[in-house]
ChimeraX commands (.cxc) that place a marker at each C-alpha (Angstrom):
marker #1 position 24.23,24.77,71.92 radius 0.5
marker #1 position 22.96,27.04,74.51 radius 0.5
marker #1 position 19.63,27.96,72.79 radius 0.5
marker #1 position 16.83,25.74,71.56 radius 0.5
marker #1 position 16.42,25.76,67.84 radius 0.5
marker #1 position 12.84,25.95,66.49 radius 0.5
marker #1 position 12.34,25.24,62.70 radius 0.5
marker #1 position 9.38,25.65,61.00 radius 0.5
marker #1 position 8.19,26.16,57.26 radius 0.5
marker #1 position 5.84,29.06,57.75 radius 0.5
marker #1 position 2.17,27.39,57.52 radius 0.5
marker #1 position -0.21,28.04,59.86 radius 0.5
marker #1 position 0.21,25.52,62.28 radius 0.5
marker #1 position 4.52,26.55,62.26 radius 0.5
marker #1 position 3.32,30.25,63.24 radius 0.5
marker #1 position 1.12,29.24,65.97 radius 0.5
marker #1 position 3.49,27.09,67.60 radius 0.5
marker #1 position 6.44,29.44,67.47 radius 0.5
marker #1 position 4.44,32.28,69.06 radius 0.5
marker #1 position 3.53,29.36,71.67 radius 0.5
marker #1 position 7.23,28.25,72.32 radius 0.5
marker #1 position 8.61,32.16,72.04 radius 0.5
marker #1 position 5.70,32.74,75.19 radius 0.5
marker #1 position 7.04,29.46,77.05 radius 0.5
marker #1 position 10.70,29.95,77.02 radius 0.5
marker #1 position 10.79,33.14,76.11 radius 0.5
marker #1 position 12.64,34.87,72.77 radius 0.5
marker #1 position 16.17,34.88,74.37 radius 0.5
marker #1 position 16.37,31.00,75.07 radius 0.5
marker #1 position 15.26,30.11,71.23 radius 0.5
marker #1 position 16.22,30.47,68.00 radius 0.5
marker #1 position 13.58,30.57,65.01 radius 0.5
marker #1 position 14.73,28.55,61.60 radius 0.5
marker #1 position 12.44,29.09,59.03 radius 0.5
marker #1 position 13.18,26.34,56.43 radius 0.5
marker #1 position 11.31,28.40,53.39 radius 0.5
marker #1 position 13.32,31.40,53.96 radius 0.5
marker #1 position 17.10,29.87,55.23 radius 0.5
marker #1 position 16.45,26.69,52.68 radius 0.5
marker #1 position 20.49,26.12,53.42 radius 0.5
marker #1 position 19.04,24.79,57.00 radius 0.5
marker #1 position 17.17,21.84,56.26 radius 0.5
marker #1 position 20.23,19.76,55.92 radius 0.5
marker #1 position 20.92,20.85,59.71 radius 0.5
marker #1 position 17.88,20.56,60.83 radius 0.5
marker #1 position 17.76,17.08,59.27 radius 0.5
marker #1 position 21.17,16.32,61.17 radius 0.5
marker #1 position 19.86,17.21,64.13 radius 0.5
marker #1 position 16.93,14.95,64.20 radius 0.5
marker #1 position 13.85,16.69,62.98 radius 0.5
marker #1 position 11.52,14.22,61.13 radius 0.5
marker #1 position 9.27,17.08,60.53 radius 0.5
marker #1 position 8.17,20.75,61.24 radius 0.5
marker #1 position 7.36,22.23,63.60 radius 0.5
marker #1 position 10.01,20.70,65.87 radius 0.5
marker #1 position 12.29,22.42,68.79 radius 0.5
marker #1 position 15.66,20.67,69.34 radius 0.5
marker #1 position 16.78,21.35,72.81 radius 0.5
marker #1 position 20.31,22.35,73.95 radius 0.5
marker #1 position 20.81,18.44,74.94 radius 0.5
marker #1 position 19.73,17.66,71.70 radius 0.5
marker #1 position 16.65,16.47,71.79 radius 0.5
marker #1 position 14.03,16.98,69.06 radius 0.5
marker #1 position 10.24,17.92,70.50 radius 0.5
marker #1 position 8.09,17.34,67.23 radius 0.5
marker #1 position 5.09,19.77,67.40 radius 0.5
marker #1 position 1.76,19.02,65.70 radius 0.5
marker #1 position 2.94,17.57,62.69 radius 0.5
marker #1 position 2.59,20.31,59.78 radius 0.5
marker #1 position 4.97,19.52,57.21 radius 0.5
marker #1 position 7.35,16.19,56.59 radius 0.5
marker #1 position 10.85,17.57,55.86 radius 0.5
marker #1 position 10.66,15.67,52.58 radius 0.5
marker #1 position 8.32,18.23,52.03 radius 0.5
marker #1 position 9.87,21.21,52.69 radius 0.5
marker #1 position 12.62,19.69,50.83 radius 0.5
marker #1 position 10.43,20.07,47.87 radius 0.5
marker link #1:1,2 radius 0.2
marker link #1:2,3 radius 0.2
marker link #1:3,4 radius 0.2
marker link #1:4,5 radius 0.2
marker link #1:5,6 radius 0.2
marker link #1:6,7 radius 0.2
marker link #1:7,8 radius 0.2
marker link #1:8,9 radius 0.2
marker link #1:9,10 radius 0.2
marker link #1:10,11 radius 0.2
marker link #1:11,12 radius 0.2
marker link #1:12,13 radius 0.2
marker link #1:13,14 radius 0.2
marker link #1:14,15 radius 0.2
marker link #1:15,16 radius 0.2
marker link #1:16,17 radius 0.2
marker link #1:17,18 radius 0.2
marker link #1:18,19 radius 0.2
marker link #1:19,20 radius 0.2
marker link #1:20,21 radius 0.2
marker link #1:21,22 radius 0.2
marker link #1:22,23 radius 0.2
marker link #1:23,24 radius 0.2
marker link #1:24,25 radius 0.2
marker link #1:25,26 radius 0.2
marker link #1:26,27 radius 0.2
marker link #1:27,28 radius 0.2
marker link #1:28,29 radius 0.2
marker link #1:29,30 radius 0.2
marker link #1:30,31 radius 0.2
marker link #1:31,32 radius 0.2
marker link #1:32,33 radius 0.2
marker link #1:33,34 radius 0.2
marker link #1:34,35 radius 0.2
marker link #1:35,36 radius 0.2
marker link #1:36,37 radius 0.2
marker link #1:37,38 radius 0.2
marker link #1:38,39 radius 0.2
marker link #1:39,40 radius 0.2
marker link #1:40,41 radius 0.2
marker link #1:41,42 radius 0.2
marker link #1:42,43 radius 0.2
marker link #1:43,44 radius 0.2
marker link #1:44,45 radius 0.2
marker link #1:45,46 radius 0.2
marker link #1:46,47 radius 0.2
marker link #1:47,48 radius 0.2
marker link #1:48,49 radius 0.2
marker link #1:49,50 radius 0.2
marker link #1:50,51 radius 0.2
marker link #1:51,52 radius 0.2
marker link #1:52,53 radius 0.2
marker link #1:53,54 radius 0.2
marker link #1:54,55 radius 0.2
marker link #1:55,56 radius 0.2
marker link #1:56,57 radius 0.2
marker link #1:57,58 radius 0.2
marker link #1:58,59 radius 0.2
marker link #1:59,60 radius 0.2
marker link #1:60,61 radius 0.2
marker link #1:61,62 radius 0.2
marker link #1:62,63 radius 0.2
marker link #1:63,64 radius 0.2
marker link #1:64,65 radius 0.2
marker link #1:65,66 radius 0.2
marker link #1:66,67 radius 0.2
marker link #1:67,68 radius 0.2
marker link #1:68,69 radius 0.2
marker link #1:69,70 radius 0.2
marker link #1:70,71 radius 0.2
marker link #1:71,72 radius 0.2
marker link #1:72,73 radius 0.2
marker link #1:73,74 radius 0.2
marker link #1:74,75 radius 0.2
marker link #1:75,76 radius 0.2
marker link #1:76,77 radius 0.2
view
């Protein structure tokens, strides 16, 4: 993985963090899962360590978890 992978679920406190990581590392180094839209994620993002959203998994693979908003067993549904 050459890119960080930032999920989120689309609340307020997802939004505000991804414009905060997009200013940090800037658009090119991340890409942006929303879980409500690309539902087919959350097993991956599950895989890859994310307990909940917003979280950034890092090219090493390690999950930052960002001011918890949502568990994934929420998003889940």
């Amino acid at each position: 993985m050459s890119k960080s992978i930032f999920y989120h679920a689309g609340c307020p406190v997802c939004v505000s963090a991804e414009h905060d990581i997009i200013n940090l590392v800037g658009a090119q180094h991340v890409e942006v899962v929303h879980l409500g839209d690309d539902r087919q994620r959350i097993d991956e993002a599950e895989r890859a360590g994310v307990k909940s959203v917003p979280a950034l998994v890092t090219p090493n693979g390690n999950v930052l978890h960002i001011n918890f908003g949502a568990s994934l067993v929420d998003v889940r549904g």
